[in-house]
C-alpha positions in Angstrom: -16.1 -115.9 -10.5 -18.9 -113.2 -10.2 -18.4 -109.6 -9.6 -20.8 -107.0 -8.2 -22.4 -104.6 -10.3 -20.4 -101.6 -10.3 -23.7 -99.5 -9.9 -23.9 -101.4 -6.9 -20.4 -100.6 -5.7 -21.0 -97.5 -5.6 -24.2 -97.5 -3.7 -22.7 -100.0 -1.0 -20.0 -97.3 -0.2 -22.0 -93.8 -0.3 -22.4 -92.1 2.8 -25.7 -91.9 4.5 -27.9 -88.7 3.5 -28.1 -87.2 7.1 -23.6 -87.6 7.4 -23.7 -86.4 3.0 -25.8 -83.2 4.3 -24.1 -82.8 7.9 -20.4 -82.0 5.3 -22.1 -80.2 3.1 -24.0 -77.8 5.5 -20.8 -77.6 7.5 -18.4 -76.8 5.1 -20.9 -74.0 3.6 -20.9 -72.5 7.1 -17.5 -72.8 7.5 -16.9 -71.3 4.3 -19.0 -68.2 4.6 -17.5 -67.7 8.3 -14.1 -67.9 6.1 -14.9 -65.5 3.6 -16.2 -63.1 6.0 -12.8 -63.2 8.5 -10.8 -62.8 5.5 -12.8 -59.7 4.0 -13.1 -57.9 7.0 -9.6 -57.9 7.3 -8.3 -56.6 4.0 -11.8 -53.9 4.5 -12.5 -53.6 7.8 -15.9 -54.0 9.3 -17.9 -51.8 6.5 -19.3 -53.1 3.4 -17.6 -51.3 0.9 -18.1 -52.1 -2.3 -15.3 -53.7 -3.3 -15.8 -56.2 -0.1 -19.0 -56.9 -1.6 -18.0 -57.8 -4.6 -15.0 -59.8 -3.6 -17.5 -61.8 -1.0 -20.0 -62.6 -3.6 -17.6 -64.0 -5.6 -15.9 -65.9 -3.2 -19.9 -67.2 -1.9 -20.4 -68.5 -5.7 -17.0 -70.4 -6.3 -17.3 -72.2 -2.3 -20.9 -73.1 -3.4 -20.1 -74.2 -6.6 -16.7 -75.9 -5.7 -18.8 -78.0 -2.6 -22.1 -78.7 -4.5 -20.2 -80.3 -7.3 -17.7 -82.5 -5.1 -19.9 -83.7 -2.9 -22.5 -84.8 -5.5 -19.9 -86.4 -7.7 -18.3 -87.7 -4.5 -20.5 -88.4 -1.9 -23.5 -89.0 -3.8 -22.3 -90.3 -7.5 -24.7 -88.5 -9.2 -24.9 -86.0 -11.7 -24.9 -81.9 -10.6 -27.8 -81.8 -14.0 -30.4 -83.7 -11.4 -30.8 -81.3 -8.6 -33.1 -79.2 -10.7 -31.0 -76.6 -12.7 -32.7 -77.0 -16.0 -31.6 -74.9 -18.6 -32.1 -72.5 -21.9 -35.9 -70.7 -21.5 -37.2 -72.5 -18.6 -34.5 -71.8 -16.4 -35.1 -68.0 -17.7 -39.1 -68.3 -17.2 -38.5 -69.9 -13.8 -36.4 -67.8 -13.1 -38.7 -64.4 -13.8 -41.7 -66.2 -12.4 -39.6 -67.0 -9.2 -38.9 -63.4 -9.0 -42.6 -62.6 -9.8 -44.4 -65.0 -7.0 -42.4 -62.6 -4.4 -42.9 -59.2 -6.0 -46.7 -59.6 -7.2 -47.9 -59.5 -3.6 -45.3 -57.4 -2.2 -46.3 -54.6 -4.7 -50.1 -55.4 -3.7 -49.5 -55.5 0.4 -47.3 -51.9 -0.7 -50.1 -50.0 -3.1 -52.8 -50.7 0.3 -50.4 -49.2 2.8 -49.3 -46.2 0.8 -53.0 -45.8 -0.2 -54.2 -46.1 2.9 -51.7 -43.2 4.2 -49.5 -45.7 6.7 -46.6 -45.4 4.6 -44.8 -42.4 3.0 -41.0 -43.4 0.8 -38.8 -41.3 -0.3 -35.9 -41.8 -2.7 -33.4 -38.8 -2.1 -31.8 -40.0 -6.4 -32.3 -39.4 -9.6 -34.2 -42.1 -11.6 -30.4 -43.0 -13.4 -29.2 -43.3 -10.3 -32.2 -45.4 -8.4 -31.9 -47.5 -11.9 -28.2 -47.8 -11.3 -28.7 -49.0 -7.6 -31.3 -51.8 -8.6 -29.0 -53.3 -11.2 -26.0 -53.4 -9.0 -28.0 -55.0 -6.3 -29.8 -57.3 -8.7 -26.5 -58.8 -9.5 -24.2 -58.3 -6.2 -27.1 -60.3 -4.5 -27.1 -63.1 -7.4 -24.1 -64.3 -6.8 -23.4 -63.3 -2.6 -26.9 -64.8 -2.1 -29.4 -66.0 -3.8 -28.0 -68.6 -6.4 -25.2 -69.7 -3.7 -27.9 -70.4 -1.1 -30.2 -71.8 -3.0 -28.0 -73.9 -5.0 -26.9 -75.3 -1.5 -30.8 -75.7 0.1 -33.3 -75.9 -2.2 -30.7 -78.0 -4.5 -28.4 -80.3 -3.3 -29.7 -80.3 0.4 -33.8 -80.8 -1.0 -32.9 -83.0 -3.3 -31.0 -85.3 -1.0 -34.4 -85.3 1.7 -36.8 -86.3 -1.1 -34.5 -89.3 -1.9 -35.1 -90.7 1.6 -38.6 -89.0 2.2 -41.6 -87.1 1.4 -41.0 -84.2 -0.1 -43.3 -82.3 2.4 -41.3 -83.4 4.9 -38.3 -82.6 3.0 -39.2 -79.3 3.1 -39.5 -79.0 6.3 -36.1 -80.7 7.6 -34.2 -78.3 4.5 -35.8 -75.3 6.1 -34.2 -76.3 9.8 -31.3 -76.6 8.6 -31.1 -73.4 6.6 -32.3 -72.1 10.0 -29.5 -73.3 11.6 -26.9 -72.1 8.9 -28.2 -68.9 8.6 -28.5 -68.4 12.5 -25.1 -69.3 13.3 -23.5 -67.7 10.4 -25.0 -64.5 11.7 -24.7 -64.8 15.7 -21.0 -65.9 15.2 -20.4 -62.9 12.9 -23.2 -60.4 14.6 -23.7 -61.3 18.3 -26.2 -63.1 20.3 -28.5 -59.7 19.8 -29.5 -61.2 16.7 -30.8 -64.7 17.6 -34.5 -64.7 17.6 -34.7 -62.2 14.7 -32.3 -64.4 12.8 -34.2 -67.8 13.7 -37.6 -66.4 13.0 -36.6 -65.0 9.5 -34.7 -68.3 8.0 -37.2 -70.7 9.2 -40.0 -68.8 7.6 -38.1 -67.7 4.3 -36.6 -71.9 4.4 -40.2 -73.0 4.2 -41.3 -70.5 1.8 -39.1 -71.4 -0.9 -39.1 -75.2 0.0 -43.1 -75.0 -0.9 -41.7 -73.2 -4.5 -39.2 -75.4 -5.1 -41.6 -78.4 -4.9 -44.2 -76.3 -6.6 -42.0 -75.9 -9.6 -39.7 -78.6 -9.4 -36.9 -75.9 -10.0 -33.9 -74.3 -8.1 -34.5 -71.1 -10.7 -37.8 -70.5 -9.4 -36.6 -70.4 -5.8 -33.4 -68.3 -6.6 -35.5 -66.0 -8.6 -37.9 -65.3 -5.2 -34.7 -65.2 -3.0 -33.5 -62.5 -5.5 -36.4 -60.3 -5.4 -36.8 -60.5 -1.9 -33.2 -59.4 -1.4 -32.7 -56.8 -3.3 -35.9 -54.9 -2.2 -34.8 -55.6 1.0 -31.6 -54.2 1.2 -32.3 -51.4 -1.3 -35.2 -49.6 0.8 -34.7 -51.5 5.0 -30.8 -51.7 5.0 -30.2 -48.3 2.4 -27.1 -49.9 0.5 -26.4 -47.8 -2.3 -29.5 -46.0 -2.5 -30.4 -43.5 0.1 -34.1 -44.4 0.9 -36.7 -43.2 3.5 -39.3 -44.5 4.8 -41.8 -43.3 7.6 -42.3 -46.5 9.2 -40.3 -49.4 8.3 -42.1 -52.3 10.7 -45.1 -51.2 8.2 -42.9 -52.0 5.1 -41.8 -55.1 5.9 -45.4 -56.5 6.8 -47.0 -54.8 3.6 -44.5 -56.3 1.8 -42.5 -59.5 3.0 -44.9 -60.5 5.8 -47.7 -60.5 2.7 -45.3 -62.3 0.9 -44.3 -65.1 3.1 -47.6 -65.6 3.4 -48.9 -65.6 -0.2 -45.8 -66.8 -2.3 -46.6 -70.5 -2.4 -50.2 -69.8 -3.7 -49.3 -67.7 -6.2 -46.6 -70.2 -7.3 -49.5 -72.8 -7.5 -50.8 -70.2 -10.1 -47.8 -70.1 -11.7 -46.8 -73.7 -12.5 -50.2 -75.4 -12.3 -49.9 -78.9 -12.1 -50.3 -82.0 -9.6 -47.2 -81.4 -7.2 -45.7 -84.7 -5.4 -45.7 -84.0 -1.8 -46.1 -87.5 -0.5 -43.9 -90.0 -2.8 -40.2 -89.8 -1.9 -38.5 -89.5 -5.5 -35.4 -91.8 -5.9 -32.4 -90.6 -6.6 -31.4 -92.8 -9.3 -28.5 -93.0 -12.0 -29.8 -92.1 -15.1 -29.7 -94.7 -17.8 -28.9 -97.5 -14.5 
């Protein structure tokens, strides 16, 4: 008497991609919408410190905790293949990540304050500015950018190429980090927020789809998440550094409109190298 392959087993009973990603998705929103009732409740609507911290920690173990079930569970592979590498290269794409956002952003900024359509103004001490950036750097680390991207650019992208081409993959990861972010934010925020919302996660989901291809790396993509963030909430939402500026619709185009727009090419600079956007890229056992 024969028996099937347990390789094959295993295959015969997985869930299909689009149900795998429909849990995972779900239970990230449903997670975040958790951790935000049960903040605001101990804290109350402001985001104190504290609340920050507590949420970003929270963000990183729900990630973690779902990423790593469902792709020992649902997809019987190993966490290692979604494109965490590690030692130096996960440190150089993480920096060069970081640098394909900030590289243009600082260009699009030195034209408009050269040019005179944009004065800043940082009411802090250089210790204190340096103190702001740090805490930022690592509050938005673990709230945001490695919990996010760990989701989306890993276990979500990597799923899509399995079952098609990565271009495309791109595109269907960037929906649906459309629809998370959107809903997470009107259910939270209001219907006010809808088209903003909408507008901003589909452009930032296909930015960092393009790098994550580009690189073949969930670092780089983390690493331009967390620059993007940080600058972001340090000078347009004023967290823990009081910042002015004379016209903030100017800031944002100078510098994330410029670096929406430029990020991928720059990336192209950065790893250089024949990207696969066509071939799906199987999502096989190792050593099977």
């Amino acid at each position: 008497m024969t028996h099937p392959d347990r390789g094959q087993v295993s295959e015969a009973v997985r869930l299909p991609v689009a149900a795998r990603l429909a849990v995972v998705v779900t239970g990230a929103l449903l997670g975040w919408l958790g951790i935000a009732a049960l903040t605001t409740r101990v804290w109350g609507e402001g985001l104190s410190l504290a609340r920050h911290a507590v949420s970003a920690v929270a963000a990183l173990i729900v990630a973690g905790v779902l990423v790593v079930a469902a792709r020992r569970l649902l997809d019987r592979r190993p966490v290692g293949t979604l494109g965490l590498s590690g030692g130096r290269r996960a440190v150089r794409d993480l920096v060069s990540g970081a640098l394909s956002w900030l590289v243009p952003a600082a260009v699009g900024l030195a034209v408009a304050l050269a040019a005179g359509w944009l004065r800043i103004e940082i009411d802090a001490t250089l210790a204190e500015t340096v103190g702001a950036v740090l805490l930022l750097v690592v509050l938005v680390l673990v709230y945001e950018a490695f919990p996010e991207e760990l989701l989306f650019r890993g276990y979500v992208y990597r799923n899509l190429t399995a079952a098609m081409a990565p271009w495309l993959a791109v595109l269907v990861q960037a929906l649906l980090f459309m629809l998370f972010g959107t809903a997470l934010w009107v259910i939270t925020e209001g219907w006010g927020v809808l088209l903003e919302r909408l507008v901003l996660f589909l452009g930032m989901g296909v930015v960092v789809g393009c790098i994550r291809l580009i690189s073949g790396s969930v670092w780089a993509t983390v690493g331009w998440h967390l620059a993007f963030q940080v600058v972001m909430q340090l000078v347009v939402s004023g967290q823990y550094l009081e910042v002015t500026v004379s016209d903030e619709t100017v800031f944002v185009v100078a510098t994330a409109v410029v670096a929406f727009a430029t990020s991928p090419t720059v990336a192209g600079f950065l790893w250089p190298g024949k990207e696969n956007w066509t071939r799906p890229e199987p999502d096989v056992v190792p050593g099977r």
